[in-house]
N, C-alpha and C positions, 0 to 999 in steps of 0.2 A: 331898387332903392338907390339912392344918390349915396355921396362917397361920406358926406356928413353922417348918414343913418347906419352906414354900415359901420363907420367909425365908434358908434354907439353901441350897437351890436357887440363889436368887439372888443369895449372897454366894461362892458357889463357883463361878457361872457368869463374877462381874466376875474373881475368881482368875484365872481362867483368862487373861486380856487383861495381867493381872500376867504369868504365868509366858513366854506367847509372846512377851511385847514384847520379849525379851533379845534372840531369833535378830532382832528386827526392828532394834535398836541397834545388837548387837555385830556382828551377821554380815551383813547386808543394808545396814548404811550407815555407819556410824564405823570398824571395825577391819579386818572381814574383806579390803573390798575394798582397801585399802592393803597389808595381808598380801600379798592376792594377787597383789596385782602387784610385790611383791621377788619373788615362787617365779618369775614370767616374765624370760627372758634381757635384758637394758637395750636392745638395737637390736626388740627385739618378737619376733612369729612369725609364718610362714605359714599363714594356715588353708586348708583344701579350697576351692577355686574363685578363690586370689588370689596374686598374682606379686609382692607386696610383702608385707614384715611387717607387720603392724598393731601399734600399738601398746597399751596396758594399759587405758587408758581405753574405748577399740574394741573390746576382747573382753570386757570387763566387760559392756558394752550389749549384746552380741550373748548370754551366757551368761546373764543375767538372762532374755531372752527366752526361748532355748530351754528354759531350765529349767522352766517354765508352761505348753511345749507340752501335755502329755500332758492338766493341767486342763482347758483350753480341748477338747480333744478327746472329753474322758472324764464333765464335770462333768455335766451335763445327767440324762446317765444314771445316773449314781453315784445324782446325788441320786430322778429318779424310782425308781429300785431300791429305794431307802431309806424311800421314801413307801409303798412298796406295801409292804414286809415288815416297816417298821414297825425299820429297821436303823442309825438315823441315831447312836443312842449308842455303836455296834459300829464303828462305821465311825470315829466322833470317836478312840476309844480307839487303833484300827490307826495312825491317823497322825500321832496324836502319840507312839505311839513310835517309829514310821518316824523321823519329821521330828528329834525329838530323839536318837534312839542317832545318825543321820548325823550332827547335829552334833558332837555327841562327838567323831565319828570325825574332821573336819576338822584335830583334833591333831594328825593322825599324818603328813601330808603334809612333807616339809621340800625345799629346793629342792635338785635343779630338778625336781621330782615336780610340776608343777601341773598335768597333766591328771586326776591320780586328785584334787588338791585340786577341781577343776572338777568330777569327775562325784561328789562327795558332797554339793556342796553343791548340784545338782541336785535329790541325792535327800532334801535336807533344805527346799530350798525346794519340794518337792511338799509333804512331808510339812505344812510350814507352810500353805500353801494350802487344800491337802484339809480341813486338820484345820480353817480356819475356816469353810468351807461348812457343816459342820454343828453349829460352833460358833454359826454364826450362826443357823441354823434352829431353835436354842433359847429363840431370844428370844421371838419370838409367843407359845410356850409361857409363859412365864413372867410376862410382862406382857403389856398390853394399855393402848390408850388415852394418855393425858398419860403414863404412866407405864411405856408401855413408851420415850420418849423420853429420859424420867430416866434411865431402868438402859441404856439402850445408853452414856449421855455418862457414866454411873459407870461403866462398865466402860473406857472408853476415860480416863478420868483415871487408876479404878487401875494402868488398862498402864501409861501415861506414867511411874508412879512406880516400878512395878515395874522396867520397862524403863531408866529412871533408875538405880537401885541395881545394878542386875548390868554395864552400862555402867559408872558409879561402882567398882564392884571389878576390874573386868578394866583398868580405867586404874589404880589404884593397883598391881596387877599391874608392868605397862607403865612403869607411874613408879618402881617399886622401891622405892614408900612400905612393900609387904610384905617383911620381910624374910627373904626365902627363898632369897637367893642365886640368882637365875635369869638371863641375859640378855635382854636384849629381845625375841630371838625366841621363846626359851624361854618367856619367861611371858607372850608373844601366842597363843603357842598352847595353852598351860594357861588363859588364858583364854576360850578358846572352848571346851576341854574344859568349864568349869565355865555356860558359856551352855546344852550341854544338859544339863547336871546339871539347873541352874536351871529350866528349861522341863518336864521329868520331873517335878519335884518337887513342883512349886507348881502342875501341874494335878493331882494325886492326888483331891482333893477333886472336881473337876469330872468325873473320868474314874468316879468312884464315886458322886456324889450327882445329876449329871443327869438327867431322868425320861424313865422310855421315853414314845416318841409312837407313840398306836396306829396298826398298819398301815389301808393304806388297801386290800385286798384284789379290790376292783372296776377299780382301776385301771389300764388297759393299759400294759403295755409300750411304750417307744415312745424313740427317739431324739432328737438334737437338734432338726433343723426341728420332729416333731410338737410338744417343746415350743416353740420360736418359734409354732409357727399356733398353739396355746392361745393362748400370752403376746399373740395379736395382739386376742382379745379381751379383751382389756383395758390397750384404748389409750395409761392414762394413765401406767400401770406402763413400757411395754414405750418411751414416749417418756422417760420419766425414765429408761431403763437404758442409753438410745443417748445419753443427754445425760453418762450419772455416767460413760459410757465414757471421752468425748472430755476431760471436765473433768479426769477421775481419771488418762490417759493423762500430761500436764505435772505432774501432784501427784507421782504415782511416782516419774516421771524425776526431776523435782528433787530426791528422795530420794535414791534409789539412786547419783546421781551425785557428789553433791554433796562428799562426802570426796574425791573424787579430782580435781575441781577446786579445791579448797582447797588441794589435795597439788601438785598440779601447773602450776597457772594461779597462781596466790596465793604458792606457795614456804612455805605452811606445816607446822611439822613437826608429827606425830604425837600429842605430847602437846598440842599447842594444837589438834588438831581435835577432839580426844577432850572436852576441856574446853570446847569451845564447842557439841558434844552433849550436854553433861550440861548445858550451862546450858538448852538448848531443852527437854530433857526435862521437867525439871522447872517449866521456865514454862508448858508445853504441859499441866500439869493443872489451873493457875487457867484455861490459856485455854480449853479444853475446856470446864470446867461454866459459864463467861461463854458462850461458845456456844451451851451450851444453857439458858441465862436467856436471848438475845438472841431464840432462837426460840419459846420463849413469850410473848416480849414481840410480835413481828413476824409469828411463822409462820414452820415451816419452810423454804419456799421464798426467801425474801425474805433470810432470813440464810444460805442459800446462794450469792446472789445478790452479798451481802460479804464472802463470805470468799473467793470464787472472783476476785473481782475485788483484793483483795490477793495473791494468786498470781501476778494477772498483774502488779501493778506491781512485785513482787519479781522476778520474770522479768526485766523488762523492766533492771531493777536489775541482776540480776547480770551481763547483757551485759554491760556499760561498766564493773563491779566491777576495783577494779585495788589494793586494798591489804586486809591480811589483816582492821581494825578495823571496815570495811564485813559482811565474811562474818560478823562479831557482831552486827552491830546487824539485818541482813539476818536471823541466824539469830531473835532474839528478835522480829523480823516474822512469822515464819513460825509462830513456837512457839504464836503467840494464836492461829494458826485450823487449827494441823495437827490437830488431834483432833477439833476442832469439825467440817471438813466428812465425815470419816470417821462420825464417830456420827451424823451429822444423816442424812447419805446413807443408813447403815443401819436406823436406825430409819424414816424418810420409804417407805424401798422394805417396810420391813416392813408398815407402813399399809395399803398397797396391794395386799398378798398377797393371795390367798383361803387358809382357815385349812387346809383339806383338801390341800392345794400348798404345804407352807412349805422343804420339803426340795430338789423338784424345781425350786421357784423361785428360791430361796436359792442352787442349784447353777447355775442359769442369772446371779445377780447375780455367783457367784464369777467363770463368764465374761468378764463385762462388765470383772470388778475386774481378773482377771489380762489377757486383750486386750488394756487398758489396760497393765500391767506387762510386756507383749509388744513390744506398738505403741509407747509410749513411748520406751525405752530402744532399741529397733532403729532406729526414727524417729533420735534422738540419735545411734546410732554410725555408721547411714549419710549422714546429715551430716557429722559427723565427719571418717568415712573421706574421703568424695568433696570433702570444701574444703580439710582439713586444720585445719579453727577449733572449736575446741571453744564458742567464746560464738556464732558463728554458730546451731551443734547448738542449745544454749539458746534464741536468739530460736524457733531453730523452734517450740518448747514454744509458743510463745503461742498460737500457732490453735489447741490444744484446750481454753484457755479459753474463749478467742471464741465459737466454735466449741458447747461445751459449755452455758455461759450461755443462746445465743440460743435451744438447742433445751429449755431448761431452762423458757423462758419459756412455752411450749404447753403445759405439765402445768399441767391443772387437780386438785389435790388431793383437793377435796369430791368433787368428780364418780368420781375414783378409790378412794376409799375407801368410796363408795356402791356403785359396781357391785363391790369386793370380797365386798362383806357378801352380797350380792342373788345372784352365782353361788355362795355354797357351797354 
């Protein structure tokens, strides 16, 4: 393909991080989960296996987890399936309609209906998941070298602003700046109808101009361990994916949690947490591509090594957080390295691939990503649950920095991107 179609390619590929980033604002951390806990009764619920109600913050962390099971279960495979039959475009396609028609459907829930709002948005955060495993497996395709490092931090600044503006609409919704006569919960829930509009829509381009990757037809069949014993030759990969586990474990949680500690710990309302996400958003695209100027200046690793360690002082931060002005300034700490260690991690593990493995490896990184979004948040609620302290849950976040960092420190890069080249 000439230099013009490739340029298409890759301007349809950063789209793509535009259209998904809305489910990751609206519905994964700003709106949805404050929604979801008005559709739960005010004293909590009982789930299977417990003699107290739990409360909203507790089941959020426990429903983030289970909703990932099936990835962690299924990804490995997915992706070597995908490698051998050459399936990885057919498969992008299935689940971003999956992930996007559920969101849609999230509208339809009103209280006290929250266990059908819990099990779509399962099947919306599959669909998100699945679909970036072979989102991600596009990238080696596409570039290569310095400049596949570029296009992963361009594609993580365009989410940021994409993800910004559909955030940005579904609060003016919520604020009734749109005049459409709707109440609050009305037009929370038209707002998430319009997040999978928005994720439908603005991947079109990606679901149609992504390039097939030829099958790999020698390839065996084979499940998870055989991939782990592959991944085990090639040491430096498979130490970088136990380290982006543990790091990536505390990034998530902080995510996912963090509107309903603002909601609940903090006393802030709805439209001030919605506005203190759109300020992070859109700081989070200058900090993104500073990120990726800091890793050309230093090397990858090494500006991992700073942004991981601002996580942890933010961490350490939000224990002892006691007034809502902190959760701003906290959040515009955060917004300079949230994209940054996302794109670094992604392109760094791309480095490392072998080019013939970019699907089934990719599917084993989603592992590592979601584990992390497993572990994280269940870690969080079973703290939680067993102290009754939600900034206890928090400190706990810090050992998968520590934690993360120190196993970070035994990847050697050069030695891992030598032996990628040398087994294909």
């Amino acid at each position: 393909m000439n230099e013009a179609g490739q340029k298409k390619q890759r301007q349809a590929w950063c789209l793509y991080d535009w259209a998904n980033s809305g489910f990751s604002t609206v519905v994964l951390t700003a709106v949805f989960p404050v929604w979801f806990a008005s559709l739960l009764p005010a004293d909590g619920v009982i789930l299977p296996g417990t003699k107290e109600p739990v409360s909203a913050t507790v089941l959020w962390g426990y429903l983030v987890s289970a909703s990932l099971l099936l990835i962690v279960l299924f990804a490995p495979q997915l992706g070597r399936w995908a490698d051998r039959r050459g399936r990885q475009r057919e498969l992008f396609r299935f689940f971003v309609l999956l992930g996007s028609l559920a969101t849609m459907g999230l509208a339809l829930p009103v209280p006290p209906h929250w266990p059908a709002a819990a099990l779509l948005f399962c099947i919306a955060n599959l669909g998100f998941a699945a679909g970036t495993i072979f989102y991600n497996a596009f990238l080696p395709v596409l570039a290569e070298g310095d400049r596949l490092d570029r296009l992963s931090a361009q594609g993580f600044a365009v989410g940021y602003v994409g993800g910004g503006l559909a955030l940005m609409l579904v609060f003016a919704l919520v604020q009734g700046a749109l005049p459409i006569g709707l109440d609050n919960a009305s037009a929370t829930r038209l707002g998430l109808l319009l997040t999978g509009a928005w994720w439908l829509l603005f991947s079109l381009p990606a679901l149609s101009w992504m390039p097939a990757i030829p099958p790999r037809l020698n390839m065996p069949a084979a499940g998870f361990l055989t991939v782990y014993r592959d991944l085990r030759n090639h040491p430096h990969l498979l130490r970088f994916l136990f380290a982006f586990l543990l790091y990536n474990d505390g990034v998530q949680t902080m995510v996912v949690i963090s509107a309903l500690f603002a909601r609940q710990e903090l006393g802030m309302s709805q439209q001030a947490i919605l506005g203190c996400f759109l300020l992070i958003q859109f700081l989070a695209l200058p900090g993104t591509l500073l990120c990726g100027r800091l890793a050309e200046m230093i090397g990858p690793r090494p500006a991992l090594f700073v942004i991981i360690a601002v996580f942890a002082l933010a961490t350490l931060w939000a224990v002892f957080m006691r007034h809502s002005w902190e959760f701003w300034l906290l959040g515009v700490m955060v917004a300079l390295v949230l994209g940054g260690i996302q794109a670094l991690s992604r392109s760094l593990f791309a480095r490392l691939v072998p080019a013939e493995k970019t699907a089934e490896f990719f599917g084993f990184f989603a592992v590592s990503n979601k584990l992390a979004a497993i572990c994280g948040p269940f870690a969080f609620a079973l703290v939680n649950q067993l102290t009754g302290s939600v900034r206890l849950a928090i400190l706990s976040q810090l050992l998968f920095f520590l934690l993360g960092a120190a196993l970070l420190l035994s990847v050697d890069i050069r030695q891992g991107e030598l032996l990628a080249k040398t087994k294909q």
